[in-house]
C-alpha positions in Angstrom: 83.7 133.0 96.8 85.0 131.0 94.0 86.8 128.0 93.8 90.3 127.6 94.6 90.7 124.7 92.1 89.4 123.6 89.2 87.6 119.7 89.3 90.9 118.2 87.2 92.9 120.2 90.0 90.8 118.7 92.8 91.3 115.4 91.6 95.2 115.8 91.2 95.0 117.2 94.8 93.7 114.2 96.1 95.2 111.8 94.2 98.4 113.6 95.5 97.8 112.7 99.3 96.1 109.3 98.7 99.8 108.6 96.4 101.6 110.2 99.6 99.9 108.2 102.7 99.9 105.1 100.4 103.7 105.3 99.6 104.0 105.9 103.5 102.5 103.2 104.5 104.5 100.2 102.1 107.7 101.7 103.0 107.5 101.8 106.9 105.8 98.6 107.2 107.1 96.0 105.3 106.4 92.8 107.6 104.1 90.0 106.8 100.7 91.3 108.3 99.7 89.0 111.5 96.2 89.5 113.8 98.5 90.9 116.3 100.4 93.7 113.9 96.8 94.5 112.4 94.9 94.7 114.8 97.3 96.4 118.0 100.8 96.9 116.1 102.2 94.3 117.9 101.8 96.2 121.1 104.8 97.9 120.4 103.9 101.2 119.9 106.3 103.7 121.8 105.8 106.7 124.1 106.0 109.2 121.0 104.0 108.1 118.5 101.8 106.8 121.2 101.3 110.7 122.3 100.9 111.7 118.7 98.1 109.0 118.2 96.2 110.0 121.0 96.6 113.4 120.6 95.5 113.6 116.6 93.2 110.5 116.9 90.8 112.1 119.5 90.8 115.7 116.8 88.1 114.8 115.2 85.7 117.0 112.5 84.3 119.1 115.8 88.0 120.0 116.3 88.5 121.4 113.0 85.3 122.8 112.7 83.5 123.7 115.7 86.4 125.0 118.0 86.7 128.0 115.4 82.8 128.1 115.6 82.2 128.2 118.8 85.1 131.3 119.4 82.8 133.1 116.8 79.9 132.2 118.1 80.0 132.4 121.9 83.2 134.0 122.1 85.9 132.9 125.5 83.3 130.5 126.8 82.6 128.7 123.6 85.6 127.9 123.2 87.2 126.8 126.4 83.8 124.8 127.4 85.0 122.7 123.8 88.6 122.6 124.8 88.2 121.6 128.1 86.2 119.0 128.5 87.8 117.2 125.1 91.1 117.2 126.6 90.1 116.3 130.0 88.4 113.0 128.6 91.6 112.4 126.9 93.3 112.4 130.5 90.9 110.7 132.2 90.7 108.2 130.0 94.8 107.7 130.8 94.0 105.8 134.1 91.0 103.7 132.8 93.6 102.4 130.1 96.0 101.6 132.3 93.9 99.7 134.8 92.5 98.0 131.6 95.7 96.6 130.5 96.8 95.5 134.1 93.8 93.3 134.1 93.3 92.5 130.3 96.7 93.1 128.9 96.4 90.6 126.0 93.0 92.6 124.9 92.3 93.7 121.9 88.6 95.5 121.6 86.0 96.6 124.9 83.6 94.4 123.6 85.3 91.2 124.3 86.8 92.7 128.2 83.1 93.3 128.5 82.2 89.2 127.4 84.8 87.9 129.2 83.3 89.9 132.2 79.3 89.1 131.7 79.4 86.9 129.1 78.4 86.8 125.4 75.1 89.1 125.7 77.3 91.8 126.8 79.9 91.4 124.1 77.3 91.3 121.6 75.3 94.7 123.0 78.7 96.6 123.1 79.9 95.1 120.2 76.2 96.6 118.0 76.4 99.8 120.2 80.1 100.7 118.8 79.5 99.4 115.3 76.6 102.4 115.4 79.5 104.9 116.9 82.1 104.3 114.8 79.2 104.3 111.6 78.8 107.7 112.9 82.6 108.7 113.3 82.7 107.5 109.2 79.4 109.5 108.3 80.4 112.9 110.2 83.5 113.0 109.0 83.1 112.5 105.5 80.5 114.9 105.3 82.7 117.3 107.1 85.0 116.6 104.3 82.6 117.6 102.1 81.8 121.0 103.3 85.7 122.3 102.8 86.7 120.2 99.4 83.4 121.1 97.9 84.0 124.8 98.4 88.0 124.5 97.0 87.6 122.2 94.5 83.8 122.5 93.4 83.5 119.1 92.3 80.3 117.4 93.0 79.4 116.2 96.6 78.4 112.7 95.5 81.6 112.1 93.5 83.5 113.2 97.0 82.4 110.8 99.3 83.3 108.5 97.0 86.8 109.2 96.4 87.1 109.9 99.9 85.6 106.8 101.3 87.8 104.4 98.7 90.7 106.7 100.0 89.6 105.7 103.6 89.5 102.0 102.6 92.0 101.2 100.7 94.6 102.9 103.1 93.1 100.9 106.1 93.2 97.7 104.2 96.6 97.3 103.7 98.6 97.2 107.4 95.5 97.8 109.7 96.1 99.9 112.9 99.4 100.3 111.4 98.1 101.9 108.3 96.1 104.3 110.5 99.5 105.1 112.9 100.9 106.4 109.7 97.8 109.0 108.6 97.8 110.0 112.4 101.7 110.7 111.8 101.1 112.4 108.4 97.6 114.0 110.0 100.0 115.6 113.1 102.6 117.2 110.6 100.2 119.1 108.7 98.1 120.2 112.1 102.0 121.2 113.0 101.9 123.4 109.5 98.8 125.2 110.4 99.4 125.6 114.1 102.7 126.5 113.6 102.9 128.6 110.4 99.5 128.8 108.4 97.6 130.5 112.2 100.6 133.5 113.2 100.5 134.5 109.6 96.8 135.1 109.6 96.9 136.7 113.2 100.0 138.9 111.6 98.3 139.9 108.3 94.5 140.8 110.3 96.7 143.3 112.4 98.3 141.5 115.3 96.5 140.1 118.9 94.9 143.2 119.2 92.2 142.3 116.4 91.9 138.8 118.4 91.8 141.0 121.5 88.9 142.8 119.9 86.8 139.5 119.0 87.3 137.6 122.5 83.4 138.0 123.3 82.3 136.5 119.9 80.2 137.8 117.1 77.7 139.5 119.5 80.9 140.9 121.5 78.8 139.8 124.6 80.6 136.2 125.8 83.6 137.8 127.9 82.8 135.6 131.1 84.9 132.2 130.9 81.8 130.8 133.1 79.2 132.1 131.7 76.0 130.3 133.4 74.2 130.0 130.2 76.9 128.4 127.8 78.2 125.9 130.6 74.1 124.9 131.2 73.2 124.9 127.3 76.2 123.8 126.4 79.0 123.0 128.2 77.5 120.2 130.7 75.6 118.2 127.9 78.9 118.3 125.5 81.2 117.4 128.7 78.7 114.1 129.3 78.3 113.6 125.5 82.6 113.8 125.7 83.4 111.8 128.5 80.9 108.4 127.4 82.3 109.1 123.8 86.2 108.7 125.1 85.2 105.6 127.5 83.8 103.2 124.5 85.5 104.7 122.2 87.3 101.5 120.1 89.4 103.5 118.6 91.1 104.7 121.9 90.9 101.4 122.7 92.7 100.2 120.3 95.0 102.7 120.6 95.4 101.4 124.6 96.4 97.5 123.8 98.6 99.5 120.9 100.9 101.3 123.2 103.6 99.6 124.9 102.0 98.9 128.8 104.6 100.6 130.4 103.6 103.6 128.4 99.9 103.7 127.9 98.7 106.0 130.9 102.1 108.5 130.0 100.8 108.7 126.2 97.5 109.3 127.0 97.9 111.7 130.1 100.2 113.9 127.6 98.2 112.9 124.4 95.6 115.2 125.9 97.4 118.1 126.6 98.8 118.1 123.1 95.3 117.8 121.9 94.6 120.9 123.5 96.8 123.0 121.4 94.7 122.0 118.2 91.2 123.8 119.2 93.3 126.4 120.8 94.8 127.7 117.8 92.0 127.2 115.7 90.1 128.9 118.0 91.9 132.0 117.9 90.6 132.3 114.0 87.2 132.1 115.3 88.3 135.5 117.3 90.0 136.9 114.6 86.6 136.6 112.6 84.5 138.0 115.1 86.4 141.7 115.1 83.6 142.9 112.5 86.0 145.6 111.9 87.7 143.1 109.7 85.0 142.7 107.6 85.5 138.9 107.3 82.4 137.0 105.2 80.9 134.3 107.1 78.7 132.5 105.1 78.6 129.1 107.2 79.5 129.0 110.8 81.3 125.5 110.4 83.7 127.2 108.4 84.8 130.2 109.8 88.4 129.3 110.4 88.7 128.6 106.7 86.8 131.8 105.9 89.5 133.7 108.1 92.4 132.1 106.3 91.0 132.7 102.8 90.5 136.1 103.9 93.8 137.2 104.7 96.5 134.6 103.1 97.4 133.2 99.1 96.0 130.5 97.9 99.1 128.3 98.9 98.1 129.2 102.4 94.6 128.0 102.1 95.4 124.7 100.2 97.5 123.4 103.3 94.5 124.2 105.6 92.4 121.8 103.2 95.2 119.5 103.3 95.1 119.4 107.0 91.8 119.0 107.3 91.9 116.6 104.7 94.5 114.7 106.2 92.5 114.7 109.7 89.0 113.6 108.5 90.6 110.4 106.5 92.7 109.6 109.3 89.7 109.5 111.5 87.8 107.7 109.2 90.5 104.7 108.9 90.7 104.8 113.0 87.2 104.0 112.6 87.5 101.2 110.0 90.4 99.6 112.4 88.1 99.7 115.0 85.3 98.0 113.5 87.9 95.6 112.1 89.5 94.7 115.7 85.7 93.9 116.8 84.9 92.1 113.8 87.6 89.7 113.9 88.3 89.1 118.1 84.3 89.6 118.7 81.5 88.4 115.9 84.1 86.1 113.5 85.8 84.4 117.1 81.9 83.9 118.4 81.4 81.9 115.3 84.8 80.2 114.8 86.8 80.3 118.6 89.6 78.1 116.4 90.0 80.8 113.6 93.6 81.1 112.2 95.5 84.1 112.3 95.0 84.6 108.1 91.2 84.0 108.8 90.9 86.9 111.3 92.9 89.5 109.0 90.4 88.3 106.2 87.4 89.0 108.9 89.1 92.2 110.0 89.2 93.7 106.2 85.4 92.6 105.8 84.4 94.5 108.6 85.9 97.4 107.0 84.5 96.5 103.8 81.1 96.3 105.8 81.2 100.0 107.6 82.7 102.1 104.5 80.1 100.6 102.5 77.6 101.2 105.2 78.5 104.8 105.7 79.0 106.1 102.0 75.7 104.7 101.7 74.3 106.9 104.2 76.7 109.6 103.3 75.0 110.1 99.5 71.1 110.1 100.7 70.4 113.6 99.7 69.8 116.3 102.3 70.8 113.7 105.2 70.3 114.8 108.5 72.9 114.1 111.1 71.0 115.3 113.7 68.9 112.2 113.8 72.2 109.8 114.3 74.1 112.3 116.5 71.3 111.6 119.1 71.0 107.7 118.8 74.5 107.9 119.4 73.9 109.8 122.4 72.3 107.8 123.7 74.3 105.1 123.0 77.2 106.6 124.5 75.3 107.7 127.9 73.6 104.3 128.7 77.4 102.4 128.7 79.2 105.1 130.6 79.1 104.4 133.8 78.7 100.0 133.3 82.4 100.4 131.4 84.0 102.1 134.1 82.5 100.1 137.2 83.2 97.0 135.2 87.5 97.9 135.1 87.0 98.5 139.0 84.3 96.7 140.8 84.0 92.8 141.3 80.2 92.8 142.2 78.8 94.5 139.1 75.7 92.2 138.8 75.2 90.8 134.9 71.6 91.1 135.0 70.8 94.3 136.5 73.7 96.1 134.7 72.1 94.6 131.2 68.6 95.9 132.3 69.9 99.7 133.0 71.6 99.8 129.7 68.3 99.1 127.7 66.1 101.1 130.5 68.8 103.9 130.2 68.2 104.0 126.2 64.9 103.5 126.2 64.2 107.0 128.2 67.2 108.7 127.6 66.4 108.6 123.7 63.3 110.1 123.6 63.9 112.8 126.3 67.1 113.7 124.6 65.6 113.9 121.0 62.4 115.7 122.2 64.4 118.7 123.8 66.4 118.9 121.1 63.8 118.9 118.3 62.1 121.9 120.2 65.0 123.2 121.1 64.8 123.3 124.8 68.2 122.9 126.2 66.9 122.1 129.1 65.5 118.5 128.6 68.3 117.8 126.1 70.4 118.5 129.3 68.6 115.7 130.9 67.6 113.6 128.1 71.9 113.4 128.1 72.1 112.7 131.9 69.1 110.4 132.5 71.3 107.3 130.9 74.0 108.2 132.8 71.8 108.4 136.1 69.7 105.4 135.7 72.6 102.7 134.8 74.3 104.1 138.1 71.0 103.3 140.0 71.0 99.9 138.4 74.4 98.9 138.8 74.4 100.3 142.4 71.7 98.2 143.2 73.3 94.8 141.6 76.4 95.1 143.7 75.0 95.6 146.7 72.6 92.4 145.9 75.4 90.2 144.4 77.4 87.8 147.1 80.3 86.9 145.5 82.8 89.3 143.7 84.2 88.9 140.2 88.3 87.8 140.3 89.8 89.8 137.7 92.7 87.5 137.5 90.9 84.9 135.9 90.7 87.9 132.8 94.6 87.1 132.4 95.7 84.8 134.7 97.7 87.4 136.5 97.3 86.6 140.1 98.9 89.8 140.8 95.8 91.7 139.6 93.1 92.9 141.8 
């Protein structure tokens, strides 16, 4: 296929949405920036924009991308075993945020609830562990970027990533978590477009439900069985583990938790989830639509199938809001990011080095943590024929081995320091290899319990610690609440 737009036409494309989101962000917050509007909006944020940030915060690349993928690919259960689990971590996350701000309501990052818990060692393992996540989040999504505006636009990849990462930063830079409220706000109304408008049109110009009706058991026409044994072992199970750690040190939902007005936060989250729901839903039913090989649709990359279905069937004025909205989502995720290395550069590393710091002095160290990760991640980004694969399972395993510690930590008093440390690195230190081995001969199997053995052995460990320790942690002393228990 050629491209949509010419490289000049590219560039006035983007320039148009940076211009947009920029424009939105001056004239909606006008307020002298403080630590508190930067970093958690003043914890202010209300039940409906609180949804809409949960909801469009957790869509991330796989959203756009792999929910169409996985209909095509694997049919009903490839797509409900990537719709499922996402939103359910989304809702299960509700109750964990609420407990977290009845015991740490004047938070601001999991790092420092996990210092003022076990002390700095901890802060400073969770604190490196999420700089490496949200490196990722940055990394993935602007080479997901990449794979749509290269094909509309044609304009080199290298040239991309930059303009998308200074798009990234310099939106983030100016209000902070308020700057990445907006691009979520922006980000929802365009997924509204496509869900709304951009999705029935295709389904109405490829014939109606009947042609989705044709496509329900993917490419192969052979997934029809919502449980199908082999894509809930192979897949489902590992990505509902992978899902659930990702959600439970995720700083960005974090973030998004000490955002939201307390009375609010399990509500926004509980129904953040089941909005989120609708997003791989619709796209998902392009997957279908491309499977009916009566259609004649051509896939040339799996990733993209959804945007091969639309380009199929619509004008290009139907195809350029799709890019928008996937333009729109991947720079909004990328700024969450940003914020959420900037809330744990400024309340975790520049506070361990300067507990006194003024409130200008934390905004400075929150934009230098930004400055830090985009740099960091473009970096990465433009090494030629980069391999994701490698990160996606460090991450893993990062994700795994602080699962089940993060959870017992909002809950249990007699979580032992020591042993709870110790099953964190043991957990890595197998986990990693296990995880990486299966996947790199492609044996689902140990994959399946290179992604559980973290998960199993900081359980053991912090099993073990409680029943050892005497005395029980009083999670008053995290707020001086003496209501809180």
């Amino acid at each position: 296929m050629s491209n949509i737009l010419s490289g000049s036409e590219g560039f006035y494309f983007l320039a148009l949405f940076w211009l947009t989101s920029l424009a939105a962000i001056r004239l909606l917050f006008r307020k002298r920036t403080s630590t508190a509007s930067f970093l958690v909006s003043e914890r202010s944020v209300g039940l409906l924009l609180g949804i809409t940030t949960v909801a469009v915060s957790w869509v991330w690349a796989p959203a756009f991308f792999v929910s169409s993928q996985k209909a095509y690919e694997q049919g009903i259960p490839g797509l409900f075993w990537f719709t499922f689990p996402n939103a359910g971590a989304v809702i299960i996350f509700a109750f964990l945020a609420d407990r977290m701000r009845k015991i740490f309501d004047k938070g601001y990052t999991l790092p420092e609830f996990m210092g003022r818990r076990f002390g700095k060692r901890m802060e400073i393992l969770y604190s490196f562990s999420i700089f490496i996540v949200q490196s990722y989040s940055i990394i993935l999504n602007l080479t997901a970027a990449l794979l749509m505006l290269n094909l509309v636009t044609g304009m080199a990849k290298g040239t991309l990533i930059i303009i998308l990462g200074l798009m990234m930063i310099s939106l983030s830079l100016i209000k902070g978590i308020r700057s990445s409220l907006i691009q979520d706000a922006i980000k929802a109304t365009l997924i509204a477009v496509v869900g709304v408008i951009i999705v029935p049109w295709t389904i109405a110009a490829g014939g109606g439900f009947s042609m989705i009706q044709n496509g329900l058991g993917g490419i192969k026409g052979t997934f029809t069985n919502l449980f199908d044994p082999m894509v809930a072992w192979t897949f489902g199970v590992p990505f509902s583990i992978s899902l659930l750690s990702a959600v439970v040190i995720d700083q960005q939902q974090w973030q998004r938790a000490f955002s939201i007005k307390k009375s609010v936060v399990k509500s926004s989250f509980l129904l953040g989830g089941l909005v989120f729901a609708v997003v791989p839903l619709s796209l998902g039913l392009l997957g279908f639509i491309a499977s009916n090989q009566s259609l004649g649709i051509l896939v040339k990359q799996n990733q993209l199938v959804g945007f091969y279905t639309v380009f199929h069937f619509l004008p290009q004025i139907a195809v350029l809001a799709f890019t928008a909205m996937v333009l729109a989502g991947l720079v909004a995720v990328g700024s969450a990011a940003l914020n959420a290395v900037s809330s744990i550069g400024a309340a975790d590393i520049y506070r361990m080095v300067k507990p006194n710091a003024s409130d200008q002095d934390l905004v400075m160290a929150s934009r230098l943590s930004m400055i830090v990760l985009i740099v960091l991640g473009m970096s990465i980004a433009l090494i030629p024929n980069i391999q994701l694969l490698y990160l996606v399972l460090v991450v893993g395993a990062f994700r795994g081995a602080l699962f089940v510690p993060t959870i017992l930590s909002l809950y249990w008093g007699k979580l032992s320091y020591s042993l709870t440390f110790l099953g964190i690195i043991i957990g890595m230190l197998i986990g990693v290899p296990l995880f990486v081995y299966g996947s790199l001969v492609k044996n689902a199997t140990i994959s399946s319990f290179g992604s559980l053995v973290p998960v199993v052995i900081t359980l053991i460990f912090c099993i073990i610690g409680g029943i050892r320790k005497a005395e029980s942690f009083d999670f008053r002393a995290l707020s001086g609440n003496k209501n809180s228990k």
